[in-house]
C-alpha positions as CSV (number, residue, x, y, z in Angstrom):
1,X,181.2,142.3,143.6
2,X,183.1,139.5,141.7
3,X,183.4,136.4,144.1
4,X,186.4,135.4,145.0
5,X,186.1,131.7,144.7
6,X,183.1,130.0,143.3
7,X,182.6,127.2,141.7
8,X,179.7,126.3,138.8
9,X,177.6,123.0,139.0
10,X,180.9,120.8,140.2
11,X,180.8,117.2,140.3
12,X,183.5,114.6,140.5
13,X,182.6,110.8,139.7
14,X,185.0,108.0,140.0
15,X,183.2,105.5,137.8
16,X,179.6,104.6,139.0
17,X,180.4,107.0,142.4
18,X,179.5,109.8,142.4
19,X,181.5,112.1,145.1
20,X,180.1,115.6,144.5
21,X,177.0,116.5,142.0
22,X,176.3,120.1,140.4
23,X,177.9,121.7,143.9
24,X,177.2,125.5,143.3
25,X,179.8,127.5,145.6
26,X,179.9,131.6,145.9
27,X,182.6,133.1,148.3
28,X,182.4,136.6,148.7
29,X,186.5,138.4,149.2
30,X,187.0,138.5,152.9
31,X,184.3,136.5,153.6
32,X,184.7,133.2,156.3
33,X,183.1,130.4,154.9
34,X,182.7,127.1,156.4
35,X,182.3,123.6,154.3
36,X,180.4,121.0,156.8
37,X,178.8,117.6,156.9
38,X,179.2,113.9,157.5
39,X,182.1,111.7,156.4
40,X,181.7,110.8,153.0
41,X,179.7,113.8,152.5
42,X,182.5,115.6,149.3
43,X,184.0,117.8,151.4
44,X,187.9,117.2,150.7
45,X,186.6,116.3,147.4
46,X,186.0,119.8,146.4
47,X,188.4,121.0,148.9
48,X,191.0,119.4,146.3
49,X,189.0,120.7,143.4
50,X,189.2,124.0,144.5
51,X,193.0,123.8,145.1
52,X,193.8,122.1,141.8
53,X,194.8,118.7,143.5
54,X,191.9,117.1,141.1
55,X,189.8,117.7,138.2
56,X,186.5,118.1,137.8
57,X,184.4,115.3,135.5
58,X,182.4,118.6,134.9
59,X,181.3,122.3,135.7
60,X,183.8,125.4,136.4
61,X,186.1,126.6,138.9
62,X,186.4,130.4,139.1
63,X,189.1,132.2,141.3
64,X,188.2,136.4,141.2
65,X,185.9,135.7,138.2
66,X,188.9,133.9,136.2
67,X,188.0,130.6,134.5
68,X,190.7,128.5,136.6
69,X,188.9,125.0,136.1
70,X,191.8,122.3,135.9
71,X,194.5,124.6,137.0
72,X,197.4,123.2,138.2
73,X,197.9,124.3,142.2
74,X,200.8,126.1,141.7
75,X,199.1,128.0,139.2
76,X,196.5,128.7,141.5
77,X,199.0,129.7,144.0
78,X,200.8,132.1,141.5
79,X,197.1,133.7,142.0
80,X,197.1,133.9,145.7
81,X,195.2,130.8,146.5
82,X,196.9,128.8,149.6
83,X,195.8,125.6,151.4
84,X,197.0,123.5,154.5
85,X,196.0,120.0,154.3
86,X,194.7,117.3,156.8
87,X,197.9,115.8,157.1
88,X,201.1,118.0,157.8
89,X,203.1,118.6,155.0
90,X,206.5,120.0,156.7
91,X,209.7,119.2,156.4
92,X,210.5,117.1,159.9
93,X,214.2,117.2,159.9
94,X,214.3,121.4,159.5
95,X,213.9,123.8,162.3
96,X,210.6,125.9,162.3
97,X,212.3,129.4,160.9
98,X,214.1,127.1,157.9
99,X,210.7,125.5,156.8
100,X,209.0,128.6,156.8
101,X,212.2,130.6,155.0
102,X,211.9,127.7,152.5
103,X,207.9,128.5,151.8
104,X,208.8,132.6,151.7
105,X,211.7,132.4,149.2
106,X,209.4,130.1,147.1
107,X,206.9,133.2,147.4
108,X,209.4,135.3,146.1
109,X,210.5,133.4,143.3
110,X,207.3,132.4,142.3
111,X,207.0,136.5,141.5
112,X,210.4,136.6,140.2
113,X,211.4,138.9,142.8
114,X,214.8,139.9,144.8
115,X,214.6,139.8,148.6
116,X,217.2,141.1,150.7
117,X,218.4,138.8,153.5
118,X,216.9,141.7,155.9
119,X,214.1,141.8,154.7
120,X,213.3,138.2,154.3
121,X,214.4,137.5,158.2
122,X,211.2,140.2,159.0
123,X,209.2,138.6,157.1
124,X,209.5,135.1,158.4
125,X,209.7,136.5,161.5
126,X,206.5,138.3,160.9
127,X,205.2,134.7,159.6
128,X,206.0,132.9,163.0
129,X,204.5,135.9,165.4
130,X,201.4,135.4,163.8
131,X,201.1,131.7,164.5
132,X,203.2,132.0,168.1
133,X,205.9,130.3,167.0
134,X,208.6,133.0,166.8
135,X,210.1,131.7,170.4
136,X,210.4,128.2,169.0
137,X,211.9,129.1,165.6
138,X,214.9,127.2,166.2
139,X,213.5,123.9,167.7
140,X,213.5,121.2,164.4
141,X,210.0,120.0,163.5
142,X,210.5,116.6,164.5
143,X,210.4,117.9,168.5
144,X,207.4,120.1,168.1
145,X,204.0,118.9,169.9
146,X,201.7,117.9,167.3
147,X,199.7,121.6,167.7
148,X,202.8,123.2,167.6
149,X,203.4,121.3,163.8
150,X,199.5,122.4,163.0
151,X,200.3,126.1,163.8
152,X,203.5,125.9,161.6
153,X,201.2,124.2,158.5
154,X,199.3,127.0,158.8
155,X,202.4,129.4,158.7
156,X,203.7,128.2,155.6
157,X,200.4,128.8,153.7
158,X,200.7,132.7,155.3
159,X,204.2,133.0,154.0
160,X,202.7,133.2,149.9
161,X,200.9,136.3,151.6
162,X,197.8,134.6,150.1
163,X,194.5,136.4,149.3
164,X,192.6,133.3,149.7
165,X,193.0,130.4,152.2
166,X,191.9,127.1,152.1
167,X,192.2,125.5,155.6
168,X,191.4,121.7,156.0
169,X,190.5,119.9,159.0
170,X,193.0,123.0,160.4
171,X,192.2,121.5,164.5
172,X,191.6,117.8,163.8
173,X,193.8,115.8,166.4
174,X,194.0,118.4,168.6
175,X,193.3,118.9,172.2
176,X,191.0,121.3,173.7
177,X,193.4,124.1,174.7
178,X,195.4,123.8,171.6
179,X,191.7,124.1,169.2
180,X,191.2,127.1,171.4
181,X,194.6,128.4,170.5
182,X,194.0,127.5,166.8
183,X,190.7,129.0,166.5
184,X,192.6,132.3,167.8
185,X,194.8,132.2,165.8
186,X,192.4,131.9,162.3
187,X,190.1,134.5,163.8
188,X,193.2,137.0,164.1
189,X,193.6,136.7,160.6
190,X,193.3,140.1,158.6
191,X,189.5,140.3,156.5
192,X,191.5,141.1,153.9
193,X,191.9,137.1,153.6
194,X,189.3,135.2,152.1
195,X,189.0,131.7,154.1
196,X,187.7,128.5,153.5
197,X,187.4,125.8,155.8
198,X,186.6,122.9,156.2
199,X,186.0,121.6,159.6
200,X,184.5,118.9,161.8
201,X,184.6,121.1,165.2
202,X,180.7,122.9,165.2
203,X,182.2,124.9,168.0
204,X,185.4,126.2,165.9
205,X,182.6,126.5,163.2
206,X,180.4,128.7,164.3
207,X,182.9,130.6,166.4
208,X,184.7,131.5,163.0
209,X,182.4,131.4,159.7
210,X,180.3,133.7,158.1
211,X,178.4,131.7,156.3
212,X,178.5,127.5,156.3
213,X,177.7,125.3,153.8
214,X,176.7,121.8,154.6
215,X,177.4,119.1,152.4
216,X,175.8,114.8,152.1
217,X,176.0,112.5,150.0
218,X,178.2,114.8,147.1
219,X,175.1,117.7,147.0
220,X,174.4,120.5,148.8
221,X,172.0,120.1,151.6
222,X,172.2,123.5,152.9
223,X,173.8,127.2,152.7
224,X,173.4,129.8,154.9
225,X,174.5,132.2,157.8
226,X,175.5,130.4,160.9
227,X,171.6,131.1,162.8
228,X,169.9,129.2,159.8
229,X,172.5,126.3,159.8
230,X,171.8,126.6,163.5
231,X,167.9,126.3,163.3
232,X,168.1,123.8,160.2
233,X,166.5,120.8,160.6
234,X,167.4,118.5,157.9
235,X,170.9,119.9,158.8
236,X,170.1,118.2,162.3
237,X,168.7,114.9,161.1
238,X,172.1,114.6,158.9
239,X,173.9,115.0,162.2
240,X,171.5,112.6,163.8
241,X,169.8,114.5,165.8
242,X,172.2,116.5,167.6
243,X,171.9,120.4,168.3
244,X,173.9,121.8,166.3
């Protein structure tokens, strides 16, 4: 089975620092795969790598076996790759439904493809059931709690109806009740959806992933299902000594 992402011997220096070396990555479609390890570790490094937001210095990027290394992201999106990002990206002074109507009809276009207003009212409206925002689809972004604004980010990547989702930091800042609310939210999501994550909560972790993949210092420390990174214990030294 091709992978759908996977990435060959990676590495990104920025003069003598080196941020990620020779970072082999193999994603399996529908597979939930988890990116982990201390700050400063490369994991937004090849998060952005992945998503076209940087080049590599060297190795390959492939996206369903295609050569994509140093594609641009909208490229990358064209192919059904979709990311949220650590820091919301929505417009503030929109309402919820016109931020994600903007994202769909940049779907559609992007395929050069008619929509009926019909049928692109279900599927924005589809787009906010999913993330349990359809009640509050008229309330501008500006007013929305700051989980409310995380569930929408993660609305606009659904709306390109992608095949593979990138999903960074998708809790961080958020309370207790609204990670819980998150974390249902990402495990609703169909298999058919290939995710990505990178994530600091071991609890949404573990709850989520497949497989995790621990990153320090720019290499690859560890890779495997969620019981090895569990019993791991280089793993647990990088996280000084906590269970993990």
């Amino acid at each position: 089975m091709t992978a759908a992402v996977r990435t060959s011997r990676v590495s990104k220096s920025y003069g003598a620092f080196v941020a990620l070396k020779d970072v082999d990555l193999s994603v399996e479609p529908g597979e939930r795969r988890a990116i982990i390890g201390p700050n400063g570790a490369g994991k937004s490094t090849l998060f952005s790598i992945i998503a076209g937001q940087k080049p590599p210095t060297s190795g390959s990027i492939f996206i369903d076996g295609a050569d994509m290394t140093g594609a641009r992201p909208d490229q990358l999106w064209a192919r059904g790759l979709s990311r949220t990002f650590q820091r919301n990206q929505l417009f503030q002074n929109l309402t919820v439904w016109e931020n994600v109507e903007l994202a769909c009809a940049a779907h559609h276009r992007g395929l050069f493809k008619s929509v009926s207003r019909d049928a692109l009212d279900d599927e924005i409206g589809g787009v906010l059931e999913r993330v349990n925002l359809l009640g509050s689809h008229d309330v501008r972004v500006a007013n929305m709690a700051y989980g409310e604004q995380r569930q929408l980010e993660l609305a606009l990547a659904l709306a390109g109806r992608p095949r593979i989702l990138l999903l960074d930091e998708p809790t961080a800042g958020m309370s207790p009740a609204e990670t819980q609310a998150m974390l249902r939210m990402m495990i609703a999501l169909p298999r058919e959806i290939t995710i990505l994550i990178v994530e600091h909560d071991m609890d949404v972790v573990f709850s989520l992933a497949d497989r995790v993949m621990v990153l320090n210092l720019g290499e690859v420390l560890a890779d495997g299902t969620v019981r090895e990174i569990q019993g791991n214990r280089n793993v647990s030294e990088v996280y000084m000594g906590k269970a993990l």
